[in-house]
C-alpha positions in Angstrom: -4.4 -17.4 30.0 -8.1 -18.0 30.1 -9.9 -19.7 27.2 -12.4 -16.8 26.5 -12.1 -13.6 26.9 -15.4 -11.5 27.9 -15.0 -7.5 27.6 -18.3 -4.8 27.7 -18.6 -3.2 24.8 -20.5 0.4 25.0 -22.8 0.7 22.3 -24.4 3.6 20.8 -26.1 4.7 17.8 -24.3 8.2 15.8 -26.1 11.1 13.9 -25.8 8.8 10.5 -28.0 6.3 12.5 -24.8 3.5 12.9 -24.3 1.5 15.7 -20.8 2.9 17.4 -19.2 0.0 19.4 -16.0 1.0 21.8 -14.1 -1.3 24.8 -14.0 1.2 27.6 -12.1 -1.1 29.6 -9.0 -0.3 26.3 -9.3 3.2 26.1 -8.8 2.8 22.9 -10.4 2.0 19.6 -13.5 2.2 17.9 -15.5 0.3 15.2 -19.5 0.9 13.8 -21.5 -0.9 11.8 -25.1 0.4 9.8 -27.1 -2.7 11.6 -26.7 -3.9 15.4 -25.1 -7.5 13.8 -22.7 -5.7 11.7 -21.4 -3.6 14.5 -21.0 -6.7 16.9 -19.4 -8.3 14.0 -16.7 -6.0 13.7 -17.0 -5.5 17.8 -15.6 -9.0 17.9 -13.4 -8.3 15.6 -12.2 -5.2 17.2 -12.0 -6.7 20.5 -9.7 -9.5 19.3 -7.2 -7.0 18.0 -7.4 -5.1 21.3 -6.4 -8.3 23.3 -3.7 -9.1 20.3 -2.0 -5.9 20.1 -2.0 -5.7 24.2 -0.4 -9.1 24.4 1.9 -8.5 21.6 3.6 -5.5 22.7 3.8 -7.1 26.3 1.0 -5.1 27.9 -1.2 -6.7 30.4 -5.0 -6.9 29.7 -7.0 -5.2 31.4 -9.3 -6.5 33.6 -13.0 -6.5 32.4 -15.2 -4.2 34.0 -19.0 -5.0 34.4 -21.9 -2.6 34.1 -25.7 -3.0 33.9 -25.6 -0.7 30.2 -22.7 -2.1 28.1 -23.4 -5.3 26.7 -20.5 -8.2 27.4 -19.5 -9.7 24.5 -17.3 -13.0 24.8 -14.5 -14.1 22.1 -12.2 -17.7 22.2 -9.0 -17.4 22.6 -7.5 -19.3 19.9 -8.9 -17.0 16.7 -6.2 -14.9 18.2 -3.2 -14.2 15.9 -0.1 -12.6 17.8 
């Protein structure tokens, strides 16, 4: 298992003005924030859940996709609690 993880993370801003984050490479969940470094905070935090709940119900991750208009973001591996 590698020792970071590094997932895109599509970011866009809603009618309310917040910063909507997603994992397109999940296909699932969604966090948001009211300022860009409250939505990468909770991006990171999303994302570690992502990779925990994958591993802990004995998916496999998938594998990170990269794209010119989603912005990377990289975690550690050991904040991870399965």
């Amino acid at each position: 298992m590698p020792d970071t993880f590094n997932y895109p993370a599509e970011i866009e801003r809603d009618e309310d003005g917040r910063h909507v984050v997603t994992f397109p490479d999940f296909g699932w969940g969604v966090t948001d924030g009211f300022t860009l470094d409250e939505a990468l905070t909770e991006a990171r935090n999303l994302l570690r859940e992502l990779i925990a709940t994958t591993i802990r119900e004995g998916g496999e991750l998938p594998k990170p996709s990269f794209s010119s208009s989603r912005r990377p973001l990289v975690i550690p591996r050991r904040p991870l609690h399965l």
